[in-house]
mmCIF file as Biopython writes it, N, C-alpha, C and O atoms, coordinates in Angstrom:
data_model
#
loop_
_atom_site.group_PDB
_atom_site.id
_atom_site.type_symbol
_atom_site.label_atom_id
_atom_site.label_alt_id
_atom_site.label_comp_id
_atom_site.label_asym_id
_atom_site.label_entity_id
_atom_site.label_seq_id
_atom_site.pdbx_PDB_ins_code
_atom_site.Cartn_x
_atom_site.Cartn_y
_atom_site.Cartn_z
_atom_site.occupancy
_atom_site.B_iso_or_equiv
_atom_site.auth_seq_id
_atom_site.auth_asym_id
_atom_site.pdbx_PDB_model_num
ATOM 1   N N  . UNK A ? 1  ? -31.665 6.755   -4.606  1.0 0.0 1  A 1 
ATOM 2   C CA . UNK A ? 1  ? -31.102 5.703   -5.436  1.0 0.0 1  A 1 
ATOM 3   C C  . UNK A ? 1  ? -30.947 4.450   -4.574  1.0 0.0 1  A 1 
ATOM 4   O O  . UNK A ? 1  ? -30.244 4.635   -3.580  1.0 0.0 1  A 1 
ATOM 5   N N  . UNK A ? 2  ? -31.551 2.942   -4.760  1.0 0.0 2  A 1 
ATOM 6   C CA . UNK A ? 2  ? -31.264 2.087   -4.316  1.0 0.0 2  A 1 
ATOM 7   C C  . UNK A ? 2  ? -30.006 1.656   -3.984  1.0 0.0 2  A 1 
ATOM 8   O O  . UNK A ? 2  ? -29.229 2.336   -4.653  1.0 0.0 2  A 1 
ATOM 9   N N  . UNK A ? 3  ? -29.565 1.092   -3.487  1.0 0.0 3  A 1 
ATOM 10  C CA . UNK A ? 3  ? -27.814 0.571   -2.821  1.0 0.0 3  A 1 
ATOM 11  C C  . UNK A ? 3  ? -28.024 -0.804  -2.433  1.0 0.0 3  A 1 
ATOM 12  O O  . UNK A ? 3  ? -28.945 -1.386  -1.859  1.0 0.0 3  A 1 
ATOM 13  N N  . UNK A ? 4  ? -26.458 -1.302  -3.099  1.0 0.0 4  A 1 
ATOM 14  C CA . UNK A ? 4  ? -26.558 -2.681  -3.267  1.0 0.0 4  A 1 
ATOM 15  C C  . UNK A ? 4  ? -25.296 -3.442  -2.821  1.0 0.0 4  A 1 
ATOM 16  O O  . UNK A ? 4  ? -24.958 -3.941  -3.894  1.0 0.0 4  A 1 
ATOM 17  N N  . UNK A ? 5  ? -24.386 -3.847  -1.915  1.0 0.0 5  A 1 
ATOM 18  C CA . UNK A ? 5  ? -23.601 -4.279  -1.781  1.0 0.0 5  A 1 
ATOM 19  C C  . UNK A ? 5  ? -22.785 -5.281  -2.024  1.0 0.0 5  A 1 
ATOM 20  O O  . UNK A ? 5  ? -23.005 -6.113  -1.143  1.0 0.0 5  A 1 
ATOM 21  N N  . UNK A ? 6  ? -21.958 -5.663  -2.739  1.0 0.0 6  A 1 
ATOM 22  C CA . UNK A ? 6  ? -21.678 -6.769  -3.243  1.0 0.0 6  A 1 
ATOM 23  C C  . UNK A ? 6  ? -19.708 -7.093  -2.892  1.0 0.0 6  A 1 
ATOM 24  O O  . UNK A ? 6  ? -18.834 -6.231  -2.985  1.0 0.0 6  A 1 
ATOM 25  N N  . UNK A ? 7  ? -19.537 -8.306  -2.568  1.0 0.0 7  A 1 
ATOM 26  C CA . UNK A ? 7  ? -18.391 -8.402  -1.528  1.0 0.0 7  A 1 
ATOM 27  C C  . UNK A ? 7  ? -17.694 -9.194  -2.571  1.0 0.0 7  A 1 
ATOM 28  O O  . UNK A ? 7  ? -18.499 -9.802  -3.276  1.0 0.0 7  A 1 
ATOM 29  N N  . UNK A ? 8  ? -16.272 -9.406  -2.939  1.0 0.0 8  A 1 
ATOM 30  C CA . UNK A ? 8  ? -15.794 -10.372 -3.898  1.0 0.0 8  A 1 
ATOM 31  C C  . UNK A ? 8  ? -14.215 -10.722 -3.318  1.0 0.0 8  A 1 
ATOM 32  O O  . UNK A ? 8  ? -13.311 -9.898  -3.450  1.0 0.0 8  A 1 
ATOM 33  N N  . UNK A ? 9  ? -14.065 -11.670 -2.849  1.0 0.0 9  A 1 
ATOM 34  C CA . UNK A ? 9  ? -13.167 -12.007 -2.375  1.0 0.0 9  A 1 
ATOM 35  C C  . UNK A ? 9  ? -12.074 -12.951 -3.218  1.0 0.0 9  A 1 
ATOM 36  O O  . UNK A ? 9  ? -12.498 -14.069 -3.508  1.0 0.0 9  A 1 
ATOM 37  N N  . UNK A ? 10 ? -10.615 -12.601 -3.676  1.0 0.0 10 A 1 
ATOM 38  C CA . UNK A ? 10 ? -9.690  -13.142 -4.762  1.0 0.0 10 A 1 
ATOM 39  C C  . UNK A ? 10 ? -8.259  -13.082 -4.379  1.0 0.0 10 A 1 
ATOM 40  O O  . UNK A ? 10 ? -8.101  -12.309 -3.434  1.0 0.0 10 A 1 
ATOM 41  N N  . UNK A ? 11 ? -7.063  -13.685 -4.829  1.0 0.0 11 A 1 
ATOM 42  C CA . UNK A ? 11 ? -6.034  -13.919 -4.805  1.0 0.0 11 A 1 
ATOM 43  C C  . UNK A ? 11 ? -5.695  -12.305 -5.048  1.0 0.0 11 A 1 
ATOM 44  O O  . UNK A ? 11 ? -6.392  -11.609 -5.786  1.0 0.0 11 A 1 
ATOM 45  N N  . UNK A ? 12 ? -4.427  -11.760 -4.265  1.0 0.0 12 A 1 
ATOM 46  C CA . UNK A ? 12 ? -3.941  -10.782 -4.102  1.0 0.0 12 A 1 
ATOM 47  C C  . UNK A ? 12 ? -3.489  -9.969  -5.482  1.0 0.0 12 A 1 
ATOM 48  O O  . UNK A ? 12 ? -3.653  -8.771  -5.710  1.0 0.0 12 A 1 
ATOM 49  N N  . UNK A ? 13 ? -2.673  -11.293 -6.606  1.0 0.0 13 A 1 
ATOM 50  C CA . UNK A ? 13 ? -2.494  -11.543 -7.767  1.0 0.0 13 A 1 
ATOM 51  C C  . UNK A ? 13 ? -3.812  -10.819 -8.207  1.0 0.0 13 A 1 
ATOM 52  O O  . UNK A ? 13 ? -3.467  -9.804  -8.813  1.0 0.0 13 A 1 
ATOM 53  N N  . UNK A ? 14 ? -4.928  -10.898 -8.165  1.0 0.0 14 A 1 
ATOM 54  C CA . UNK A ? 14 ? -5.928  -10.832 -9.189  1.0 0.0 14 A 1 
ATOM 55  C C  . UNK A ? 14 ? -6.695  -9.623  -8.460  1.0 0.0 14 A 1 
ATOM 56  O O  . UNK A ? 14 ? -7.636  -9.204  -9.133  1.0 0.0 14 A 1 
ATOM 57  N N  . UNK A ? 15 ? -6.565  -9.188  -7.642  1.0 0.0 15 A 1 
ATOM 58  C CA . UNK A ? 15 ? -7.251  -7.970  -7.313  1.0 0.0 15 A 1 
ATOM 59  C C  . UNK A ? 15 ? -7.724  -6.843  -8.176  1.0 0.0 15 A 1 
ATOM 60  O O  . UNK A ? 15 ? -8.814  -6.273  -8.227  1.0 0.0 15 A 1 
ATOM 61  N N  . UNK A ? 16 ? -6.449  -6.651  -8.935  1.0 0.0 16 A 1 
ATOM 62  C CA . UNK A ? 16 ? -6.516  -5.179  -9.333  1.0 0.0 16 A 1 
ATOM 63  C C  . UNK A ? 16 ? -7.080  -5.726  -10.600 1.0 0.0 16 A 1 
ATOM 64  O O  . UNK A ? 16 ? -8.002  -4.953  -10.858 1.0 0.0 16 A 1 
ATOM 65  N N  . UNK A ? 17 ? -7.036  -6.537  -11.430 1.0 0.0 17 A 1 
ATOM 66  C CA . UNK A ? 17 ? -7.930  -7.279  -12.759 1.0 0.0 17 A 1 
ATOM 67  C C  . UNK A ? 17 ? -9.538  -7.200  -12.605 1.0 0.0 17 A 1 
ATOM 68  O O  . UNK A ? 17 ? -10.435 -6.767  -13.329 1.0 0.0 17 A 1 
ATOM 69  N N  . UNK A ? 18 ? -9.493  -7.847  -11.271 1.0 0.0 18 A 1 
ATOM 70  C CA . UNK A ? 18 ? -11.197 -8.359  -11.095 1.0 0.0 18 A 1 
ATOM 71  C C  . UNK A ? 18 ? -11.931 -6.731  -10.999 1.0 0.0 18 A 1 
ATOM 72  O O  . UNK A ? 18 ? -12.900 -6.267  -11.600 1.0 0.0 18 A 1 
ATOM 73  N N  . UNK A ? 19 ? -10.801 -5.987  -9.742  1.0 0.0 19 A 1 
ATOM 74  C CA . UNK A ? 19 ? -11.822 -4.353  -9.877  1.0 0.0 19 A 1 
ATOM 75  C C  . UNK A ? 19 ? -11.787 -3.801  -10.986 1.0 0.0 19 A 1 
ATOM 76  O O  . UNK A ? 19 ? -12.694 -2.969  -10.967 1.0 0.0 19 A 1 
ATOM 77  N N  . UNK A ? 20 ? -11.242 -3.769  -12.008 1.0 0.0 20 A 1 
ATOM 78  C CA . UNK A ? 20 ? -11.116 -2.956  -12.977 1.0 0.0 20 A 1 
ATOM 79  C C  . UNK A ? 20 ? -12.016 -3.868  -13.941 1.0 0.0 20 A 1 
ATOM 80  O O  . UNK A ? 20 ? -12.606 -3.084  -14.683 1.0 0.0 20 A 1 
ATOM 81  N N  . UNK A ? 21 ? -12.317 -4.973  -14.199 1.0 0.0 21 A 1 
ATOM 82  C CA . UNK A ? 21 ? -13.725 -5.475  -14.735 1.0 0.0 21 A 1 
ATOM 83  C C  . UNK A ? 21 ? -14.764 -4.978  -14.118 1.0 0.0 21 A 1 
ATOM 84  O O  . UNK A ? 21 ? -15.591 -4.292  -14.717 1.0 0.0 21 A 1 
ATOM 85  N N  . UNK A ? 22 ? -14.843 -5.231  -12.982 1.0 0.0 22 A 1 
ATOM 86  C CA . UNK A ? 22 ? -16.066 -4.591  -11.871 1.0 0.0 22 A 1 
ATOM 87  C C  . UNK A ? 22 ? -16.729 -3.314  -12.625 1.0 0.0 22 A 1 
ATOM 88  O O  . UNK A ? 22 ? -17.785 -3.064  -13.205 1.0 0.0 22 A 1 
ATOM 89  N N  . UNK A ? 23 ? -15.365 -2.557  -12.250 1.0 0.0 23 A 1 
ATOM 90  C CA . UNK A ? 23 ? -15.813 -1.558  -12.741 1.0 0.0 23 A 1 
ATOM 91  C C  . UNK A ? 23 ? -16.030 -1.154  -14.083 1.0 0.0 23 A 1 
ATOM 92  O O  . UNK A ? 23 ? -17.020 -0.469  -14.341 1.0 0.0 23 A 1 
ATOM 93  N N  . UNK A ? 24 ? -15.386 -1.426  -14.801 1.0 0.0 24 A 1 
ATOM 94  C CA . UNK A ? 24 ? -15.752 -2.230  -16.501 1.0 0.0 24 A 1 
ATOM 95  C C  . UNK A ? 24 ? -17.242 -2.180  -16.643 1.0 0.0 24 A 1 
ATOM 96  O O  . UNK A ? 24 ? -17.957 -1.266  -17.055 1.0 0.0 24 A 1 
ATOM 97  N N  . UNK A ? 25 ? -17.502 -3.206  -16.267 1.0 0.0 25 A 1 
ATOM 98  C CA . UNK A ? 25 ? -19.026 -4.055  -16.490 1.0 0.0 25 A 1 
ATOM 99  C C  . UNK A ? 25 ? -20.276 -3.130  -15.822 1.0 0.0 25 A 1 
ATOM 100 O O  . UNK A ? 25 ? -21.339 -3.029  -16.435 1.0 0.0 25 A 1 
ATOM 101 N N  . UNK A ? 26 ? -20.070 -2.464  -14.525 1.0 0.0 26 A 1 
ATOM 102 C CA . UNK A ? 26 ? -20.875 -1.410  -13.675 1.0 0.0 26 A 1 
ATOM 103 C C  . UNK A ? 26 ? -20.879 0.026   -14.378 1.0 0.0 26 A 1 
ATOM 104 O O  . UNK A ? 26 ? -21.843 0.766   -14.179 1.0 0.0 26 A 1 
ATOM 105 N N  . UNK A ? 27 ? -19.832 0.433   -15.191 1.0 0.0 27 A 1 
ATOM 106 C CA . UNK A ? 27 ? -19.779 1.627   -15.164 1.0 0.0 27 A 1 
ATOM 107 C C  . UNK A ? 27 ? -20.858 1.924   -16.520 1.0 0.0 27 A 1 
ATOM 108 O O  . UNK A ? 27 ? -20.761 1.362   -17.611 1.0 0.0 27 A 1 
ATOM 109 N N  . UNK A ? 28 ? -22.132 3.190   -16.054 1.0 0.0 28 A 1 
ATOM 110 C CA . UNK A ? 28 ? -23.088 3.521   -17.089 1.0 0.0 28 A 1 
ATOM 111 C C  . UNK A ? 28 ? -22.889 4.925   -17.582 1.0 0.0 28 A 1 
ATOM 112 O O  . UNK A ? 28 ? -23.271 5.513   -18.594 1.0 0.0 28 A 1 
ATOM 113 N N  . UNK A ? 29 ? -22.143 5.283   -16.507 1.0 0.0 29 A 1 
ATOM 114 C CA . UNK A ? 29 ? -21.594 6.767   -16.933 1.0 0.0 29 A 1 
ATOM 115 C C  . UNK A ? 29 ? -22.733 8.175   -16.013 1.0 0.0 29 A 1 
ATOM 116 O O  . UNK A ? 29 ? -22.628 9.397   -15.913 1.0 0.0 29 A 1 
ATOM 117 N N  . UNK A ? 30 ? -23.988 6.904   -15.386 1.0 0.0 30 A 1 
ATOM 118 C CA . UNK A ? 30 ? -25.139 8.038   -14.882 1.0 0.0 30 A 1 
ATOM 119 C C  . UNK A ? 30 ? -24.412 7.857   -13.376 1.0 0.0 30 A 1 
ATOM 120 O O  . UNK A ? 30 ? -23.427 7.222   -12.998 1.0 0.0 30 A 1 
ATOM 121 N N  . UNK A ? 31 ? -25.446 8.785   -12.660 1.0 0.0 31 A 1 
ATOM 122 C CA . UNK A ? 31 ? -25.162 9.035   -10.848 1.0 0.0 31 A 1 
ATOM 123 C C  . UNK A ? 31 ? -25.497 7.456   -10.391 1.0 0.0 31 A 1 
ATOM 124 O O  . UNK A ? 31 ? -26.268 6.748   -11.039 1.0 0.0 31 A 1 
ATOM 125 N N  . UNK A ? 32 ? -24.848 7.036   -9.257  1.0 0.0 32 A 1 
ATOM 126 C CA . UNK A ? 32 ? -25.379 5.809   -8.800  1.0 0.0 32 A 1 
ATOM 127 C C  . UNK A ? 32 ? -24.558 4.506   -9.267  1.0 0.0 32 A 1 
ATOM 128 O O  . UNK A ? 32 ? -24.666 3.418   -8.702  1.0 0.0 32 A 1 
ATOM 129 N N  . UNK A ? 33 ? -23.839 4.721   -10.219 1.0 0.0 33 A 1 
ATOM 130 C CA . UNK A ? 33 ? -23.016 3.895   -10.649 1.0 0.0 33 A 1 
ATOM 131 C C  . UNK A ? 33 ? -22.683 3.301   -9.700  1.0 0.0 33 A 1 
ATOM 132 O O  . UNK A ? 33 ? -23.195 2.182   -9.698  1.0 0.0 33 A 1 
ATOM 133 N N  . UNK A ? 34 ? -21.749 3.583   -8.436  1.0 0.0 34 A 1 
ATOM 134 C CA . UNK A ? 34 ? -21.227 3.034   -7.495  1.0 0.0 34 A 1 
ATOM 135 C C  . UNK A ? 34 ? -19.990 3.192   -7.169  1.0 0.0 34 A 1 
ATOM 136 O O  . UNK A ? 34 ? -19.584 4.266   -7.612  1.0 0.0 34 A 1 
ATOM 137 N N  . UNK A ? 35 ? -18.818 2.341   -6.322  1.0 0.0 35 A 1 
ATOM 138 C CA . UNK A ? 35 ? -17.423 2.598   -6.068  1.0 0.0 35 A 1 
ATOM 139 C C  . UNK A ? 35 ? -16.810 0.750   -5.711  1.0 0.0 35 A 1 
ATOM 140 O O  . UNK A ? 35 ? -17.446 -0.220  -5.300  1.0 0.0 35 A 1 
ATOM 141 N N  . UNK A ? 36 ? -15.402 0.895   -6.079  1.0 0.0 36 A 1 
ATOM 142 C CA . UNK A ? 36 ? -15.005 -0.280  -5.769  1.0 0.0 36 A 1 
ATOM 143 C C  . UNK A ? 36 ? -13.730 -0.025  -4.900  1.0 0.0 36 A 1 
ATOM 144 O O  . UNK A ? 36 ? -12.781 0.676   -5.251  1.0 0.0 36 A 1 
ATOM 145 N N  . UNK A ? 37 ? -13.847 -0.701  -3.702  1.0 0.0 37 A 1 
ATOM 146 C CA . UNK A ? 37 ? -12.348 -0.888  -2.615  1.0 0.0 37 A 1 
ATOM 147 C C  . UNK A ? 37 ? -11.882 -1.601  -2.875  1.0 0.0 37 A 1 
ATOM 148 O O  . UNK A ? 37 ? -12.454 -2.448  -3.561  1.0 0.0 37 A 1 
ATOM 149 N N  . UNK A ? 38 ? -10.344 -1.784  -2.468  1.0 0.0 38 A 1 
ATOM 150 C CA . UNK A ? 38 ? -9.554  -3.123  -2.660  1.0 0.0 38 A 1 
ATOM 151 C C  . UNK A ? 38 ? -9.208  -2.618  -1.289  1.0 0.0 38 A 1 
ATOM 152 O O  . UNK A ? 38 ? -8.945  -1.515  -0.810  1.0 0.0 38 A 1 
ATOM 153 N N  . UNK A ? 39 ? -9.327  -4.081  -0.754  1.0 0.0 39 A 1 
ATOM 154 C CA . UNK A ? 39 ? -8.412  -3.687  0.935   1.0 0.0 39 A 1 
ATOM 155 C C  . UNK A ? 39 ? -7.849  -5.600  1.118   1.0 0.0 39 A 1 
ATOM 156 O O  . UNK A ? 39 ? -8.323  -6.638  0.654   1.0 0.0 39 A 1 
ATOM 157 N N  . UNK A ? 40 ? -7.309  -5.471  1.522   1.0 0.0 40 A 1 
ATOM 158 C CA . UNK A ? 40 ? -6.074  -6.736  2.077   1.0 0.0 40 A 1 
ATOM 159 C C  . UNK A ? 40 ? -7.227  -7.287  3.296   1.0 0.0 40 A 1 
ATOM 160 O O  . UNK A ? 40 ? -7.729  -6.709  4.260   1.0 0.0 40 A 1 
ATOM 161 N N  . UNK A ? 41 ? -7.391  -8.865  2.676   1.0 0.0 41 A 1 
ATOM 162 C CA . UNK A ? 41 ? -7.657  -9.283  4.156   1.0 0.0 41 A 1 
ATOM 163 C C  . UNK A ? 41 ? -6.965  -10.042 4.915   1.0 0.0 41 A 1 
ATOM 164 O O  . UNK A ? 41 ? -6.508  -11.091 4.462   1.0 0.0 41 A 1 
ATOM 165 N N  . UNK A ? 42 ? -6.809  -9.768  5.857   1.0 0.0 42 A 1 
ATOM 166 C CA . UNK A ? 42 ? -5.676  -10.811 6.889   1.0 0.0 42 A 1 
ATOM 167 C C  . UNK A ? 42 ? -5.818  -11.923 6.832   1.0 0.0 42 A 1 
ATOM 168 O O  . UNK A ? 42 ? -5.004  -12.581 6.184   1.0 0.0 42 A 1 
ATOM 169 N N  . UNK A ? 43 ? -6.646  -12.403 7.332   1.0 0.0 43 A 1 
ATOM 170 C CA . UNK A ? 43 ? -6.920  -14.115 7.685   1.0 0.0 43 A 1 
ATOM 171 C C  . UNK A ? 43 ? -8.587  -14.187 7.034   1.0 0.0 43 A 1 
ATOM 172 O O  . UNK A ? 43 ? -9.503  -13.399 7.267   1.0 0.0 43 A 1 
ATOM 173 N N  . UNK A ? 44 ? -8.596  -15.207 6.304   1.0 0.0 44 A 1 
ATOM 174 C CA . UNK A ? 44 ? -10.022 -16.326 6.619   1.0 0.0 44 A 1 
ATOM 175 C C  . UNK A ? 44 ? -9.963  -17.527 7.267   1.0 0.0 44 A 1 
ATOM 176 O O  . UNK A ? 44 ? -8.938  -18.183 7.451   1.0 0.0 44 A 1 
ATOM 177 N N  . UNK A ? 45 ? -11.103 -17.817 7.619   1.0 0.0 45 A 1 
ATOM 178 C CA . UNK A ? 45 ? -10.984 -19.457 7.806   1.0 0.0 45 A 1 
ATOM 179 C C  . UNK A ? 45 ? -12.684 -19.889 7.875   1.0 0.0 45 A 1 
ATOM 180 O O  . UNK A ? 45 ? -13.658 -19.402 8.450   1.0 0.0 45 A 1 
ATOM 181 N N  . UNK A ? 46 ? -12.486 -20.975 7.039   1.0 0.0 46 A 1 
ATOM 182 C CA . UNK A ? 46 ? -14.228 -21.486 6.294   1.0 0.0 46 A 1 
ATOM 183 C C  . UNK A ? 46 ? -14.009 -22.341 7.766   1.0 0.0 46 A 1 
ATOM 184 O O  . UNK A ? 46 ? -13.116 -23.068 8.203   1.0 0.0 46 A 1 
ATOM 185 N N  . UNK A ? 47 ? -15.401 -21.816 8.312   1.0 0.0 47 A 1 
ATOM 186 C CA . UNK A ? 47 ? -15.448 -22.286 9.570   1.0 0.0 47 A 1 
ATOM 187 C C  . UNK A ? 47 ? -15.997 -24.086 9.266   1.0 0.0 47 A 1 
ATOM 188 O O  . UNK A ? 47 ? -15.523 -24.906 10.052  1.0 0.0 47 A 1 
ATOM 189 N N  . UNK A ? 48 ? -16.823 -24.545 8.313   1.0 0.0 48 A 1 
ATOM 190 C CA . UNK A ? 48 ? -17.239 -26.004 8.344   1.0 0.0 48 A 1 
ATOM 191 C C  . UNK A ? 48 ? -16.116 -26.421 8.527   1.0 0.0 48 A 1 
ATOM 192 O O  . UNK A ? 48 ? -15.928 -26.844 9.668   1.0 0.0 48 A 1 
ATOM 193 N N  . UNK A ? 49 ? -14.922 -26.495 7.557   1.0 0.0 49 A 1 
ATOM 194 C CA . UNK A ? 49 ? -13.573 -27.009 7.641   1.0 0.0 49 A 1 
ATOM 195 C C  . UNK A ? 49 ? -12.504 -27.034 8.107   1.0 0.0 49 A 1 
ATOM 196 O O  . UNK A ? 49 ? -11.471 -27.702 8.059   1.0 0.0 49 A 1 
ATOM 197 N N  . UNK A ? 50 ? -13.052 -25.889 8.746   1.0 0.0 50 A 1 
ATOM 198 C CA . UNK A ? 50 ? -11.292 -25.340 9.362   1.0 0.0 50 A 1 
ATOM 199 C C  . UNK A ? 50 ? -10.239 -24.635 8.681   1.0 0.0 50 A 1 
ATOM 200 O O  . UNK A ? 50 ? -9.447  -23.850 9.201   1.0 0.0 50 A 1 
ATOM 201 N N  . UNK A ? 51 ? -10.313 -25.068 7.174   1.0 0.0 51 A 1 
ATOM 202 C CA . UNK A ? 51 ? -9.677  -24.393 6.074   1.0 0.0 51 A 1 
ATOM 203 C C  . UNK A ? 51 ? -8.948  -22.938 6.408   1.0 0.0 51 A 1 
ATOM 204 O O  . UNK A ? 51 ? -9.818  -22.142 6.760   1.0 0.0 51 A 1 
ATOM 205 N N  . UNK A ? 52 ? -7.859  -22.447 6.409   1.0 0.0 52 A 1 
ATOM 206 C CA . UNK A ? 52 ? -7.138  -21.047 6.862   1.0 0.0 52 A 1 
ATOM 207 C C  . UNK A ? 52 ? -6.809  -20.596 5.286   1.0 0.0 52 A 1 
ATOM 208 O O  . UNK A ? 52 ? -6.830  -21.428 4.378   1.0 0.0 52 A 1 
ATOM 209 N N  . UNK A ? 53 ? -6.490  -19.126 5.055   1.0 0.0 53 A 1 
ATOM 210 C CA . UNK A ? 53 ? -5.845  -18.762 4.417   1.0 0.0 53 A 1 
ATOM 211 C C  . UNK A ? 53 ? -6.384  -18.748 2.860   1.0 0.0 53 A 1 
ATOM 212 O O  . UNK A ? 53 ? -7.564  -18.463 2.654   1.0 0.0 53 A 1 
ATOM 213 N N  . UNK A ? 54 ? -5.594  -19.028 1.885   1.0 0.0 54 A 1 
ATOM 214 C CA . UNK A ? 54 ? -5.965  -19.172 0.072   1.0 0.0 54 A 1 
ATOM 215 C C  . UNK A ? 54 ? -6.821  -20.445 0.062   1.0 0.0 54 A 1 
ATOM 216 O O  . UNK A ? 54 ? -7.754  -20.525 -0.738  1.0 0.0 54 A 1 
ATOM 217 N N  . UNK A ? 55 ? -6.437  -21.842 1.252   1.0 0.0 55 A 1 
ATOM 218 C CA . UNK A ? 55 ? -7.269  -22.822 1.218   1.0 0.0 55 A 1 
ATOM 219 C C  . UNK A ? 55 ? -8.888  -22.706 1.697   1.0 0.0 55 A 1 
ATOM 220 O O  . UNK A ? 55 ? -9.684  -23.644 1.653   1.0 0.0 55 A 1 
ATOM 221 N N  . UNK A ? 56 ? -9.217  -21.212 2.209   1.0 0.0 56 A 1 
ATOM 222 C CA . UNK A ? 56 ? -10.692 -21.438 3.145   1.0 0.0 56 A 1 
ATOM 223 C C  . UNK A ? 56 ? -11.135 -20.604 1.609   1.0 0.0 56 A 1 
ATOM 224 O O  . UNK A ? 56 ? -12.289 -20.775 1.215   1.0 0.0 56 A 1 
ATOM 225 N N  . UNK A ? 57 ? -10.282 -19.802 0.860   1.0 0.0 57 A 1 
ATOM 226 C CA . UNK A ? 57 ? -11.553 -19.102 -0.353  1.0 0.0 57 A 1 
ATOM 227 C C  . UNK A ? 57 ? -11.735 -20.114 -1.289  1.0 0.0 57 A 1 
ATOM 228 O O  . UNK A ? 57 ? -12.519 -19.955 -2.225  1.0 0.0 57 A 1 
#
């Protein structure tokens, strides 16, 4: 089965909404469907700007 990775990065607030569409919208019910993590990320920072934090997503 092909494998496809896809990364989605959101307000802490909206985590558990966005996976449960994810998985919503992905789920076919066959093998291969896939899996969704939620994990906490510590820090960003959009390196062009410097931007830290809720301001670099």
């Amino acid at each position: 089965i092909p494998k496809v990775k896809v990364e989605v990065l959101t307000g802490s607030e909206d985590a558990e909404r966005v996976a449960g569409l994810i998985a919503e919208s992905a789920r076919t019910g066959q093998i291969g469907d896939g899996k969704v993590w939620v994990t906490a990320v510590d820090r960003a920072i959009r390196i062009r700007t410097g931007e830290m934090g809720d301001d670099a997503l």
